[in-house]
C-alpha positions as CSV (number, residue, x, y, z in Angstrom):
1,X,0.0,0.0,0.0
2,X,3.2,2.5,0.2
3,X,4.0,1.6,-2.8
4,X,1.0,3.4,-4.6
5,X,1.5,6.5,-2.7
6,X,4.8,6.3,-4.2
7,X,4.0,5.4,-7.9
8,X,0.8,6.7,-8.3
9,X,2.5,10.6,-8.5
10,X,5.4,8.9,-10.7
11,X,3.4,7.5,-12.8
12,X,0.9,11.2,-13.2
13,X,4.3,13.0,-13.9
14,X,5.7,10.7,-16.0
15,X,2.4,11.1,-18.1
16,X,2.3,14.6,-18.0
17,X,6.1,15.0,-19.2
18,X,5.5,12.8,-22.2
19,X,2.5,15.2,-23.4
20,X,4.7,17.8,-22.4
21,X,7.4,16.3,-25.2
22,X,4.9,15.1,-27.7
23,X,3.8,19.1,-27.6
24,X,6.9,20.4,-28.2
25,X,7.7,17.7,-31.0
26,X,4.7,19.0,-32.3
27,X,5.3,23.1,-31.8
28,X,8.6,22.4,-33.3
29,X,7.5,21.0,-36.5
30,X,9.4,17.6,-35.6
31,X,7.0,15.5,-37.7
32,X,6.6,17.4,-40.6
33,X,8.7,14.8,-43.1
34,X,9.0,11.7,-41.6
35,X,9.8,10.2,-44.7
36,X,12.7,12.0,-46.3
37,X,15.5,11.2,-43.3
38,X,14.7,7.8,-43.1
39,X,15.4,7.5,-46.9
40,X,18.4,9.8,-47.2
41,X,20.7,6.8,-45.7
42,X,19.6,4.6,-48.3
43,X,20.2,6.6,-51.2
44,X,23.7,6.7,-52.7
45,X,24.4,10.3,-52.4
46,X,28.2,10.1,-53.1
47,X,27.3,8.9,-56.9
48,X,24.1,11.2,-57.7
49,X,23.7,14.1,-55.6
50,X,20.4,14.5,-57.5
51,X,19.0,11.5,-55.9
52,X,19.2,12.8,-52.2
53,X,18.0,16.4,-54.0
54,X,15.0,15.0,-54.8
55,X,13.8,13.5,-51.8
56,X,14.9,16.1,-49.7
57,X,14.8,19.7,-51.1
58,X,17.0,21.0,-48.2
59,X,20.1,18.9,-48.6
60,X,23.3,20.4,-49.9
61,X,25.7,17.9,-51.6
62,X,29.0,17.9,-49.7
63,X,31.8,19.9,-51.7
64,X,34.0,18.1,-54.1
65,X,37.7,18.4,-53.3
């Protein structure tokens, strides 16, 4: 029974802090592509620069030496 007046409150915060994250992941636009990163890893970028262009608008080939 001491238990629950123990983990009971843990369990509240611990609830309350994950909304707190998924609202911030949210405010902060964290879920807007979910698609694109997860790809960019896959793609051979060193070959065809183009390839990563086109599946992420944002991403700048490295420089060639």
């Amino acid at each position: 029974m001491n238990s629950l007046l123990f983990l009971i409150p843990l369990s509240i915060l611990l609830v309350i802090g994950a909304g707190i994250a998924l609202f911030w992941a949210i405010d902060h636009d964290q879920f807007d592509d979910v698609d694109s990163a997860g790809l960019l890893p896959v793609l051979d970028s060193d070959h065809n620069p183009a390839d990563a262009a086109a599946v992420d608008p944002e991403y700048k080939a490295p420089p060639t030496p």
